[in-house]
Z-matrix of the N, CA and C atoms (Angstrom, degrees):
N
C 1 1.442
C 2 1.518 1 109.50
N 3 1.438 2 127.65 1 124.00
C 4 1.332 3 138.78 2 159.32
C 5 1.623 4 118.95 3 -50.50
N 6 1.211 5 98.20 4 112.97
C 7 1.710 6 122.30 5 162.94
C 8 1.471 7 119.35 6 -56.98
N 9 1.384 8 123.78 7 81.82
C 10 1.320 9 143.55 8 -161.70
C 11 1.496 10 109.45 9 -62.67
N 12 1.548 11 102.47 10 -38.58
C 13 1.989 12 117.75 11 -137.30
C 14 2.399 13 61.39 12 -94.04
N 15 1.793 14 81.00 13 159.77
C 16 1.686 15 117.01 14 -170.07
C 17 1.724 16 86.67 15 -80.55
N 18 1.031 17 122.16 16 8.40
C 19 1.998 18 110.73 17 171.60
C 20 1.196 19 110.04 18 -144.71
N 21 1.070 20 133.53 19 124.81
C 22 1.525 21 147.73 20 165.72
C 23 1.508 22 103.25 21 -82.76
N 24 1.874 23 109.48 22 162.36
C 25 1.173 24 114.22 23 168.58
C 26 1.525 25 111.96 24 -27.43
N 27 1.098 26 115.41 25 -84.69
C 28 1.442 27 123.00 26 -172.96
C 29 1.278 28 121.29 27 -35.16
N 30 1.167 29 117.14 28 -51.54
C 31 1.345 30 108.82 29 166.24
C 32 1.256 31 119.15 30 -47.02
N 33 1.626 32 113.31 31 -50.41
C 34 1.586 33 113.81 32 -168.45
C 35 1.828 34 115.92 33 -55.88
N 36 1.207 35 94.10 34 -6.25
C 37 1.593 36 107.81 35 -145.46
C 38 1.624 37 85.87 36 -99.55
N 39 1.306 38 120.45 37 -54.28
C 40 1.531 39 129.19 38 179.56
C 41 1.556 40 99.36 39 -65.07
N 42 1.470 41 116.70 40 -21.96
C 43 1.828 42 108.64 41 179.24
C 44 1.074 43 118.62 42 -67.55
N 45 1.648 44 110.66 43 -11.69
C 46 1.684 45 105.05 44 -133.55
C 47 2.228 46 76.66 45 -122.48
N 48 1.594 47 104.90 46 -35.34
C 49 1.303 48 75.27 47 154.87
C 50 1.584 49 138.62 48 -94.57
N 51 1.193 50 97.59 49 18.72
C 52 1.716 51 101.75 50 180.00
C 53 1.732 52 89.02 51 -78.61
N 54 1.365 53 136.07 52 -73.13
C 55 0.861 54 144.95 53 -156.03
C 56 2.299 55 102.53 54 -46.61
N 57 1.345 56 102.13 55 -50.54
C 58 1.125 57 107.85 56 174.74
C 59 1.480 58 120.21 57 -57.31
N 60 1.636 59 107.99 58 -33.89
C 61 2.095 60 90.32 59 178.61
C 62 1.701 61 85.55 60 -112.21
N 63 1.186 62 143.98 61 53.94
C 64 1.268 63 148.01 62 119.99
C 65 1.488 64 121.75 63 -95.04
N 66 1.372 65 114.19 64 2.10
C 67 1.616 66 128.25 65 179.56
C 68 1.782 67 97.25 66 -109.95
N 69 1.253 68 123.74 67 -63.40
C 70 1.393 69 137.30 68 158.42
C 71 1.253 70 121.71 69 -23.45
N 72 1.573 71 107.10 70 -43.23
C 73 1.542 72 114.55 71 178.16
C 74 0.966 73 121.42 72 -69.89
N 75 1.298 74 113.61 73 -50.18
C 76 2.105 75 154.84 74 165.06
C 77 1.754 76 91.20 75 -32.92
N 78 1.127 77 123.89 76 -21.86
C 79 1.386 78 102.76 77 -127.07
C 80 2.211 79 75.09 78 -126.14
N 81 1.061 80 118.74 79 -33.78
C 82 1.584 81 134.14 80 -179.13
C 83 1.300 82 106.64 81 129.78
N 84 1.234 83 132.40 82 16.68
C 85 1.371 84 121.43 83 -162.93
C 86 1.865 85 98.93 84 -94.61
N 87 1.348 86 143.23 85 -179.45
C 88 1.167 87 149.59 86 -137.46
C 89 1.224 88 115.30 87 -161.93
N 90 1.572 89 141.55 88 48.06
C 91 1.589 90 148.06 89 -166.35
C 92 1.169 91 105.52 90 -26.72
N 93 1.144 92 121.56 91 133.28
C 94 1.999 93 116.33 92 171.57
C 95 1.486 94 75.58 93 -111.81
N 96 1.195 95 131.61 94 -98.43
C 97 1.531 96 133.20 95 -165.56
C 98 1.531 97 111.52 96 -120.59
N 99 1.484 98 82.56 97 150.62
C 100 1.474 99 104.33 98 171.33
C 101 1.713 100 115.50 99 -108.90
N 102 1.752 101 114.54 100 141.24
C 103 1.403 102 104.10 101 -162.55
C 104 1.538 103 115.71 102 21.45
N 105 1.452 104 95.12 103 88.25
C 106 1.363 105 119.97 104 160.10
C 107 1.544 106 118.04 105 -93.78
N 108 1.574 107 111.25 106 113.12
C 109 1.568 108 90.72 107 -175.36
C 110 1.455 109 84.12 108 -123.80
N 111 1.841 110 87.80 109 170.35
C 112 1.581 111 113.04 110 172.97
C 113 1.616 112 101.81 111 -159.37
N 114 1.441 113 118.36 112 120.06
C 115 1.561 114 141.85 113 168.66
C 116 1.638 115 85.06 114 75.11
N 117 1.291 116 113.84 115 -100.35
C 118 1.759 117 136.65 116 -149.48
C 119 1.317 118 100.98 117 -117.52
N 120 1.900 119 133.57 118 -5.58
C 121 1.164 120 115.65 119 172.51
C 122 1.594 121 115.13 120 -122.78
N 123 1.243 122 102.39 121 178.76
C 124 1.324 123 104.46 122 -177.67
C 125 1.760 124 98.67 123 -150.83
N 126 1.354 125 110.19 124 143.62
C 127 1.400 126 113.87 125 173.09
C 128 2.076 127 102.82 126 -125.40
N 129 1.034 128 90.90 127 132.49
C 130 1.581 129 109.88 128 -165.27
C 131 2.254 130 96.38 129 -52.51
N 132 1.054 131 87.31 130 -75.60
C 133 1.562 132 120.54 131 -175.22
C 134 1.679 133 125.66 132 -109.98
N 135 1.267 134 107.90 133 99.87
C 136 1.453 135 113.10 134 165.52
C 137 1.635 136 117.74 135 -113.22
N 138 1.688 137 107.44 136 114.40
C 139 1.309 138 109.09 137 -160.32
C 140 2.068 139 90.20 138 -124.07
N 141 1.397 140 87.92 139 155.24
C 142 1.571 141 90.25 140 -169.03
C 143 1.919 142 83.90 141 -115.26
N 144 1.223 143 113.96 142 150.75
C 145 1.669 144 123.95 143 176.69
C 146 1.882 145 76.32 144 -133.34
N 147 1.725 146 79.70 145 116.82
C 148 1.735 147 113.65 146 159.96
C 149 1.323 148 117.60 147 -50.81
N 150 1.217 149 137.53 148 -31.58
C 151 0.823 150 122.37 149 -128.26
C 152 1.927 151 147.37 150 83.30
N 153 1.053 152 126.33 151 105.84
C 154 1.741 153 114.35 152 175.67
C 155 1.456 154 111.23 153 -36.55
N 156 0.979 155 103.14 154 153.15
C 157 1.693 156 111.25 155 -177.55
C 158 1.173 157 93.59 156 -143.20
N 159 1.695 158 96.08 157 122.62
C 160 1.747 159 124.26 158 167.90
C 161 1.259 160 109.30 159 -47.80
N 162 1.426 161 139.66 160 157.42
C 163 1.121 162 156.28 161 129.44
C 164 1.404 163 107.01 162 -121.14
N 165 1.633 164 105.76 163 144.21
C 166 1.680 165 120.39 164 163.67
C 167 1.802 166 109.48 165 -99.08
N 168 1.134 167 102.89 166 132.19
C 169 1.331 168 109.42 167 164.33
C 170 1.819 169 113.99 168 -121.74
N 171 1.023 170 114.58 169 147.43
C 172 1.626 171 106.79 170 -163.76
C 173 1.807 172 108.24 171 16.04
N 174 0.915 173 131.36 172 55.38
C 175 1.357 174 113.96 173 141.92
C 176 1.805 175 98.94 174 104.77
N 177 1.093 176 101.35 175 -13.06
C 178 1.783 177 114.40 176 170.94
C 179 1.483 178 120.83 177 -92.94
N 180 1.274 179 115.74 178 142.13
C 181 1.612 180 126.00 179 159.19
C 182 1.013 181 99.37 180 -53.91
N 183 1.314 182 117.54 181 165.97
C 184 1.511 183 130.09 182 139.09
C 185 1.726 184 87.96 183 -158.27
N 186 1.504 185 92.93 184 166.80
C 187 1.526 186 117.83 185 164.97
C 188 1.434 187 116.79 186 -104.00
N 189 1.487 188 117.37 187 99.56
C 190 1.541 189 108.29 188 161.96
C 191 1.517 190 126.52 189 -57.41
N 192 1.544 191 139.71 190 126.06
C 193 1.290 192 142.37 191 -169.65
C 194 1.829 193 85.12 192 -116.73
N 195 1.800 194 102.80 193 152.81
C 196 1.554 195 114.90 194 150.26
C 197 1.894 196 110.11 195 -54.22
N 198 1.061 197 84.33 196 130.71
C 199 1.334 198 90.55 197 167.39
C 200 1.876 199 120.19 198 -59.91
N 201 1.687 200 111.34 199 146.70
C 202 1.261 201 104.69 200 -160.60
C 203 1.938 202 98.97 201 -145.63
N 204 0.658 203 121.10 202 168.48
C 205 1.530 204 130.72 203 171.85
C 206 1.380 205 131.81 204 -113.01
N 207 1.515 206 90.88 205 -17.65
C 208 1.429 207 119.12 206 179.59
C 209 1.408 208 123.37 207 -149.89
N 210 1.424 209 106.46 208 107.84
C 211 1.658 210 115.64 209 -156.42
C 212 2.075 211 103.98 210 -53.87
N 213 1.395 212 94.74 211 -41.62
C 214 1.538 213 102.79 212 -168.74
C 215 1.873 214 95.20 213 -57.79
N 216 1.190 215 137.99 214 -44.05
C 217 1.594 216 134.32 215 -162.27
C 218 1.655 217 89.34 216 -90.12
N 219 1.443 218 129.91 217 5.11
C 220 1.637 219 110.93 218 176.74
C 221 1.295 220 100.52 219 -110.87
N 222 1.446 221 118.13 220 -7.89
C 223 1.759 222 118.25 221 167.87
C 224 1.382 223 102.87 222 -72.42
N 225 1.391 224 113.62 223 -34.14
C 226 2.054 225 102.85 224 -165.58
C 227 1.485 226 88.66 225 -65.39
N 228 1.730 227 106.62 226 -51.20
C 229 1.751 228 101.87 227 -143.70
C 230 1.657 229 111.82 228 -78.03
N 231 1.486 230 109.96 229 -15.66
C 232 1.397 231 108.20 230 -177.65
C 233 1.489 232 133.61 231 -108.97
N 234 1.271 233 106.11 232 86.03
C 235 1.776 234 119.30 233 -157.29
C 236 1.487 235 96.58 234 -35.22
N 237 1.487 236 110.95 235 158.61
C 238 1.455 237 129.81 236 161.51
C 239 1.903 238 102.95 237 -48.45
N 240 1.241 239 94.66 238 174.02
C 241 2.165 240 100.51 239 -169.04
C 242 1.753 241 71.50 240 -75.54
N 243 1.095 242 111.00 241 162.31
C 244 1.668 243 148.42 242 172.19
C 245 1.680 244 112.40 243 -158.41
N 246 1.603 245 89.56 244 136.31
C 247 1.687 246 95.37 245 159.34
C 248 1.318 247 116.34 246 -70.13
N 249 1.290 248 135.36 247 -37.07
C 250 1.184 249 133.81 248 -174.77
C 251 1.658 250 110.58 249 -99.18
N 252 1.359 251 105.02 250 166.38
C 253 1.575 252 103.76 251 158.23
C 254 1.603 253 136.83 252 -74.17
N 255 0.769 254 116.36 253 -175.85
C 256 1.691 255 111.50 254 -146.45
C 257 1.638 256 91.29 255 -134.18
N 258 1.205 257 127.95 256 108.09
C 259 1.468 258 140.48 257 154.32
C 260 1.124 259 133.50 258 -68.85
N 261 1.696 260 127.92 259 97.57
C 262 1.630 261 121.63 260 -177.79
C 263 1.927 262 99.12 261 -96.25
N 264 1.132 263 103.06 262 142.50
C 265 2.065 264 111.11 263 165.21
C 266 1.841 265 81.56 264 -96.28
N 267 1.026 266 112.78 265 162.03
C 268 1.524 267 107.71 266 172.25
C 269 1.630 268 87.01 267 -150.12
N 270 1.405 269 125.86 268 125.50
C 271 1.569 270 140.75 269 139.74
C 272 1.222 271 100.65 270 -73.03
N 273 1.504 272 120.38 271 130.93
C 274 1.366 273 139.23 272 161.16
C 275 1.583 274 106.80 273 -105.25
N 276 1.225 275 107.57 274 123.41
C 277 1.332 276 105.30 275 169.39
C 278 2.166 277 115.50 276 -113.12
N 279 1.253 278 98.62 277 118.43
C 280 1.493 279 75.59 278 -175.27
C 281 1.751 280 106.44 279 -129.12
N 282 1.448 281 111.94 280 115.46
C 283 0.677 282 129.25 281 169.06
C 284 1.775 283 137.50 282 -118.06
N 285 1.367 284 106.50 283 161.43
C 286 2.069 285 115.39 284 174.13
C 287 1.505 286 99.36 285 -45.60
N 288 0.888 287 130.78 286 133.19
C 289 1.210 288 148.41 287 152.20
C 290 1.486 289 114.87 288 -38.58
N 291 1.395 290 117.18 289 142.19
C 292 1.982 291 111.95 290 -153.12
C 293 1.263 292 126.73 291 3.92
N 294 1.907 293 94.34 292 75.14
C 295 1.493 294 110.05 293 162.19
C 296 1.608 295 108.90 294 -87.53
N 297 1.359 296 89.39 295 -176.65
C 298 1.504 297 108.15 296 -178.85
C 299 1.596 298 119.73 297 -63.14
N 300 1.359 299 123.75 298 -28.41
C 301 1.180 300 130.59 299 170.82
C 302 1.830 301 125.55 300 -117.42
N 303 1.435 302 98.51 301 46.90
C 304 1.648 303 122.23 302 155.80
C 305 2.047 304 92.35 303 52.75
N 306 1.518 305 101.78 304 53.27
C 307 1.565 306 87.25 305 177.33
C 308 1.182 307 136.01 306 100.73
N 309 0.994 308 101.58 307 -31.79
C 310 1.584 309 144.67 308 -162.37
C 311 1.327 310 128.91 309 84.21
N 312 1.059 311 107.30 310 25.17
C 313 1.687 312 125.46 311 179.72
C 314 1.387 313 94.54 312 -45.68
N 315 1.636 314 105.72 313 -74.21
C 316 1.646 315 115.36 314 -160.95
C 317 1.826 316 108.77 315 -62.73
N 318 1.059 317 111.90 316 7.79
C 319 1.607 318 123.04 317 157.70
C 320 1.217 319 121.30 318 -56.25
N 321 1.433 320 99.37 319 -45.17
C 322 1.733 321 119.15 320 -154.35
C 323 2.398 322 104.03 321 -89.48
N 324 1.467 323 94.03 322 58.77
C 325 1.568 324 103.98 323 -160.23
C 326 1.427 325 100.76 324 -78.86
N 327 1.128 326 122.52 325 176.95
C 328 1.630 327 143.12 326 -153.78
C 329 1.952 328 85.93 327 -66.08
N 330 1.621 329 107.81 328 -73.78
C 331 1.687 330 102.53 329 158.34
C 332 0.922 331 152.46 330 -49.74
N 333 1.424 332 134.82 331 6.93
C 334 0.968 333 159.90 332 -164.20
C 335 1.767 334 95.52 333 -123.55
N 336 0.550 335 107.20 334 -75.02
C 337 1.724 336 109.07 335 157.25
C 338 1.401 337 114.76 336 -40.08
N 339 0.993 338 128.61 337 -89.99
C 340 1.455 339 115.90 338 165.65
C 341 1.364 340 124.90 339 -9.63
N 342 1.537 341 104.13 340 -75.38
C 343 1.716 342 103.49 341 172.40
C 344 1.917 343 128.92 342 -63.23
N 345 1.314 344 123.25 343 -17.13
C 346 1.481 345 133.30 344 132.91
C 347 1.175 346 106.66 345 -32.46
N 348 1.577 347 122.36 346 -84.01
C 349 1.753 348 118.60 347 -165.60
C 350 1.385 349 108.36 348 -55.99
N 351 1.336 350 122.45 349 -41.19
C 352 1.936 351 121.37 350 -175.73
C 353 1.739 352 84.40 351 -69.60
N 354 0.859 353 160.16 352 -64.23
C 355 1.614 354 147.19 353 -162.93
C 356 1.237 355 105.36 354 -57.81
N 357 1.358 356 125.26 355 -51.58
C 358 1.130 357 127.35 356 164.78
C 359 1.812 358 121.04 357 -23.07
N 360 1.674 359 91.05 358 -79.39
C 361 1.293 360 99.88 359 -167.08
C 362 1.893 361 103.98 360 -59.37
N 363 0.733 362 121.29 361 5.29
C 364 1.643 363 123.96 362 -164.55
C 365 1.377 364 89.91 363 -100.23
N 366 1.448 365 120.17 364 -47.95
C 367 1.366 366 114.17 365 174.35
C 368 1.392 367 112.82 366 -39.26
N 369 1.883 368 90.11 367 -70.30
C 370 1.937 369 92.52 368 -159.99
C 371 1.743 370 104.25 369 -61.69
N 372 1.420 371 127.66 370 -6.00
C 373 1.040 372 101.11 371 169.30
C 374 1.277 373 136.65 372 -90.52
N 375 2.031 374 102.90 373 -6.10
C 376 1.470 375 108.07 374 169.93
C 377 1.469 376 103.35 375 -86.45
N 378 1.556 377 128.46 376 8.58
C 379 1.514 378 128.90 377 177.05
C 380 1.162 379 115.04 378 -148.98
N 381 1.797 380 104.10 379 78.82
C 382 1.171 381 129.49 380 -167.79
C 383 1.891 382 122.96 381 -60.39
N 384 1.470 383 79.04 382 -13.91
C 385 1.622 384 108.80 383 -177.71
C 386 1.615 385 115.42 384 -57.93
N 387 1.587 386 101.47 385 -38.45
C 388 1.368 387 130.84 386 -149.79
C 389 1.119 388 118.70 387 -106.40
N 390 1.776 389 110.50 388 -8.24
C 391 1.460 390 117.90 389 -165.84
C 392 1.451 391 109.08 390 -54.60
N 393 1.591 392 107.77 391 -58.82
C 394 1.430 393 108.67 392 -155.29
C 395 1.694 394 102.52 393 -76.87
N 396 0.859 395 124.44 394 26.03
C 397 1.804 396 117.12 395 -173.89
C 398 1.795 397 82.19 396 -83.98
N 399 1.416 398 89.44 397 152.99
C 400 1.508 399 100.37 398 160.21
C 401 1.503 400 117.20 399 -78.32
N 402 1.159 401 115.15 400 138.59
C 403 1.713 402 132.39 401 -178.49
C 404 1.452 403 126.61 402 -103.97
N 405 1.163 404 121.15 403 123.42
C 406 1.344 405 117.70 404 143.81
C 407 1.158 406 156.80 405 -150.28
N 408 1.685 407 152.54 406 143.31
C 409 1.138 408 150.12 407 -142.28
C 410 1.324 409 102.04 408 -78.07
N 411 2.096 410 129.67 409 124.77
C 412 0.841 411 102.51 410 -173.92
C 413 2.010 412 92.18 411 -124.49
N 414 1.109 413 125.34 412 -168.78
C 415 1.317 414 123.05 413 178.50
C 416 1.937 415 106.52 414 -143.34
N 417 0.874 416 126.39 415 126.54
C 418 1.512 417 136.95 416 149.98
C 419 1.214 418 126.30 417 -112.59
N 420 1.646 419 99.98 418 123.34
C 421 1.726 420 116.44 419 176.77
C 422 1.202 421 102.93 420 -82.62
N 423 0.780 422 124.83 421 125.88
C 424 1.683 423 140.30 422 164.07
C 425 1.629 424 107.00 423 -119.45
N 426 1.505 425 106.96 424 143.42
C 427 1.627 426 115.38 425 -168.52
C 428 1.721 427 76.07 426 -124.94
N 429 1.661 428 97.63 427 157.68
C 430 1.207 429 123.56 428 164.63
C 431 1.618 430 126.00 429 -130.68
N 432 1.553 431 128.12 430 100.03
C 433 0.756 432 102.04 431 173.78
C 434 1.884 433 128.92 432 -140.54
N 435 1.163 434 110.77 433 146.59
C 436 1.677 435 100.56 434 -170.45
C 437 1.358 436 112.35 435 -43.03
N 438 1.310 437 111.43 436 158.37
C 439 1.520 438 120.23 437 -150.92
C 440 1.741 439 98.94 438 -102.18
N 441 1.400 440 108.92 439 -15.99
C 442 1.662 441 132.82 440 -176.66
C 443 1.297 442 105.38 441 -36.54
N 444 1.848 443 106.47 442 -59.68
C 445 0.953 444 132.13 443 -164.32
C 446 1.815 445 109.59 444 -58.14
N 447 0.924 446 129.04 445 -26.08
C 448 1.553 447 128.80 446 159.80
C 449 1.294 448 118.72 447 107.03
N 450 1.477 449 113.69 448 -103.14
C 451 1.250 450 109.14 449 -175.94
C 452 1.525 451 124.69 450 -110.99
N 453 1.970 452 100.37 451 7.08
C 454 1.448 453 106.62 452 161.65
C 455 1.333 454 104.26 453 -69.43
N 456 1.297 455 125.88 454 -42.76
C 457 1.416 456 110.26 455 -175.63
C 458 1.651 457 131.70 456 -62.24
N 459 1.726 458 92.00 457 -33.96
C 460 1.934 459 94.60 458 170.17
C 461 1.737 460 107.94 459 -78.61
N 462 1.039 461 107.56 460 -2.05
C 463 1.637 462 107.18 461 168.13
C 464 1.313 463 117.56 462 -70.21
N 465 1.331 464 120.12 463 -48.83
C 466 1.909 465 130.14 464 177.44
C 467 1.259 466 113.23 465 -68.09
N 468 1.545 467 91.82 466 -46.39
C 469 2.104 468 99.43 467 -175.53
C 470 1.756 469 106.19 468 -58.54
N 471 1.382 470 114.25 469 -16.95
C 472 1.704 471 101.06 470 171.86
C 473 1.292 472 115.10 471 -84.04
N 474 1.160 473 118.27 472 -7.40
C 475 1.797 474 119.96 473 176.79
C 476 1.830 475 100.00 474 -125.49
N 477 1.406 476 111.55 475 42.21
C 478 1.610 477 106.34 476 156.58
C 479 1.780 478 94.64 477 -139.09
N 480 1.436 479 87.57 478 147.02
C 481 1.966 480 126.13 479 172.62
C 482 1.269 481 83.99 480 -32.42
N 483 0.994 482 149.16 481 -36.22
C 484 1.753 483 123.28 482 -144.98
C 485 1.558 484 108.01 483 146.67
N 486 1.260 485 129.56 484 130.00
C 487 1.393 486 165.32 485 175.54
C 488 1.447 487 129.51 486 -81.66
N 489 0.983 488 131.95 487 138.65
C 490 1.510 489 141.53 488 168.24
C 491 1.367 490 122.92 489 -150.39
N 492 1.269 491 118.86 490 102.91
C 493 1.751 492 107.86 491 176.58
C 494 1.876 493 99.04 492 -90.06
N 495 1.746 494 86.68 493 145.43
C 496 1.137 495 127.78 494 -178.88
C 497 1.645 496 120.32 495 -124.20
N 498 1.587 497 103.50 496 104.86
C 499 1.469 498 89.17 497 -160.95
C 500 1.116 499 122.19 498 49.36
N 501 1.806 500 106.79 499 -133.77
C 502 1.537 501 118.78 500 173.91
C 503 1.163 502 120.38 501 -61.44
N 504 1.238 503 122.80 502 -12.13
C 505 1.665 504 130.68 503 -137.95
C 506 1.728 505 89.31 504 -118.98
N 507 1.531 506 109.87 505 155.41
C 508 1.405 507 135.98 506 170.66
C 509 1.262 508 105.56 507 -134.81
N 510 1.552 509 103.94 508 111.42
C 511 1.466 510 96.36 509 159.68
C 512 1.668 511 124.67 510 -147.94
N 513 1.311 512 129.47 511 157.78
C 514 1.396 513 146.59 512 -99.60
C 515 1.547 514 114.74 513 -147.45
N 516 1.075 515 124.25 514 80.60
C 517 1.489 516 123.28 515 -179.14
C 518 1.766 517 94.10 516 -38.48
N 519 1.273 518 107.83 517 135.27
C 520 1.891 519 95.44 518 168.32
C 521 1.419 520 83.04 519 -117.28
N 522 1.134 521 151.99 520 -45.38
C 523 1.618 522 141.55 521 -153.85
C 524 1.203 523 96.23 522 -179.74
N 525 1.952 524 106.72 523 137.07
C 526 0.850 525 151.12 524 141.19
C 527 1.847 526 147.28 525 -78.20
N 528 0.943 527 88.99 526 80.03
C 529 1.959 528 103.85 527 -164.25
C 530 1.416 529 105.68 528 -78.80
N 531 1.284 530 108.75 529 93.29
C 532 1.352 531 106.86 530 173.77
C 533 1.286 532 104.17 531 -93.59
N 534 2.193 533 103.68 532 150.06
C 535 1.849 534 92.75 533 -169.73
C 536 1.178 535 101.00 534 78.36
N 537 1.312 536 155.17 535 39.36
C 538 1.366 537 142.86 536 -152.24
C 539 1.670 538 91.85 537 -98.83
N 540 1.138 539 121.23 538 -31.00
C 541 1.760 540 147.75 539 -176.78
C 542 1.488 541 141.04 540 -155.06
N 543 0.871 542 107.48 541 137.96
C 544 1.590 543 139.18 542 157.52
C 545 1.241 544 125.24 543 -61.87
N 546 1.592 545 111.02 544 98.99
C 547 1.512 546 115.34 545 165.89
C 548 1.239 547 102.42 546 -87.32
């Protein structure tokens, strides 16, 4: 059957990470690449966090943070102070809203993980620069859904991170799991 609507999977899939390192960015984070592949993997989002940067005002420290609206989503996104920079891999998963695999959580499998960290390490070894930064695996749910549907859809979009319409389509950071795993 022919795909009528102006976005195909793929597209939806590239929407859902546009919306994610335009939230990331929002947020202080620093895109190195998008779909980064190497052999058999691919990592959606590799974002570098600078670090906080001191400012003095009369004669005081302070710590500048990204600005936030909600203290609980500026603890995930804003690493502890570090000397070095801070490395996220980010899997985006973006999916219809109560699909078959909870979001795409149940995406994110023991192999699937595995092959993330081997992409990973392929990275830091083509960016020898970058090795020693601290790392971590992060995951974003993203929902997608046609905009047709009315006012179920402006119902969810008030309880998701952040929004992007696409064409017909609306879709919805729902959660951001940073740390999502352990290699």
């Amino acid at each position: 059957m022919a795909d009528h609507s102006p976005y195909h999977y793929l597209d939806i899939g590239i929407a859902g990470e546009d919306l994610v390192a335009q939230w990331l960015q929002s947020n202080g984070w620093v895109i190195l690449h998008r779909r980064w592949r190497y052999r058999n993997g691919e990592i959606d989002i590799i974002a570098q966090y600078a670090g906080q940067q001191e400012t003095r005002k009369q004669g005081e420290t302070r710590v500048s943070k990204p600005e936030s609206s909600d203290n609980t989503r500026e603890t995930f996104l804003t690493p502890s102070l570090s000397s070095s920079p801070i490395l996220a891999f980010v899997e985006v998963k973006t999916r219809s809203p109560n699909n078959w695999d909870a979001g795409g959580r149940n995406a994110i499998t023991k192999h699937k993980q595995a092959k993330l960290c081997q992409t990973s390490l392929m990275f830091l070894a083509k960016y020898p620069e970058k090795a020693n930064y601290p790392c971590q695996f992060d995951v974003a749910i993203v929902h997608c859904q046609q905009m047709s549907q009315g006012l179920a859809a402006l119902t969810i979009s008030e309880q998701a991170i952040a929004t992007l319409s696409v064409g017909e389509y609306l879709l919805m950071l729902q959660e951001y799991i940073p740390a999502a795993f352990d290699t």
